[in-house]
C-alpha positions in Angstrom: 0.0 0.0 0.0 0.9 3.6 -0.9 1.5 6.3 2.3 2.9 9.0 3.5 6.9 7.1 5.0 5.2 8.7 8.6 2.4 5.8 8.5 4.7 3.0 7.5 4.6 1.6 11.1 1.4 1.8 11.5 0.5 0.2 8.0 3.2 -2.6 8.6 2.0 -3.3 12.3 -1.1 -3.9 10.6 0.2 -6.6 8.3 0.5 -4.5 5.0 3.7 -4.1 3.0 4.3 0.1 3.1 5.2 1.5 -0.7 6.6 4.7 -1.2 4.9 5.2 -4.5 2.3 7.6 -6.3 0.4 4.8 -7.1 0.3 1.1 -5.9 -2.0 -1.4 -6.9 -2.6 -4.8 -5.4 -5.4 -6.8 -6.4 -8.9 -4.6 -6.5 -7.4 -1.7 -3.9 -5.8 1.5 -5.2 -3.6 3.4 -3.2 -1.3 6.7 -3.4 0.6 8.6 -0.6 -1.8 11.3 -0.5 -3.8 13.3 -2.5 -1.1 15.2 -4.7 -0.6 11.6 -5.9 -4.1 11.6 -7.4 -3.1 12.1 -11.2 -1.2 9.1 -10.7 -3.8 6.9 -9.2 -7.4 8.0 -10.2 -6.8 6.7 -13.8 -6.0 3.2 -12.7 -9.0 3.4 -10.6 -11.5 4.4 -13.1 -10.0 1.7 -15.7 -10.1 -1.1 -12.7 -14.0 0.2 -12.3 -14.5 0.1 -16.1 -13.2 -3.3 -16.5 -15.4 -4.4 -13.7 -18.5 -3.1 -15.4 -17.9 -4.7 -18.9 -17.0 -8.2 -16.9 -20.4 -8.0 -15.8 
């Protein structure tokens, strides 16, 4: 998952692998640092959403 470095504890105590990326993808979840990041991540979003749609 995509955070800020400051949460990287907190997201690794929790089980998750921290990624300092803009945009990180891992099965159906999305995830950037923060919301600056959100050219980088809202595309792969929408395209994951599209695909969902025409799959159904």
């Amino acid at each position: 998952m995509a955070t800020v470095p400051k949460c990287k504890f907190d997201l690794e105590i929790c089980g998750g692998t921290f990624v300092n990326e803009a945009c990180v993808i891992d099965g159906n979840m999305v995830s950037g640092r923060t919301f600056h990041d959100n050219g980088q991540y809202v595309g792969p979003w929408i395209k994951m959403l599209e695909a969902a749609r025409d799959a159904s």
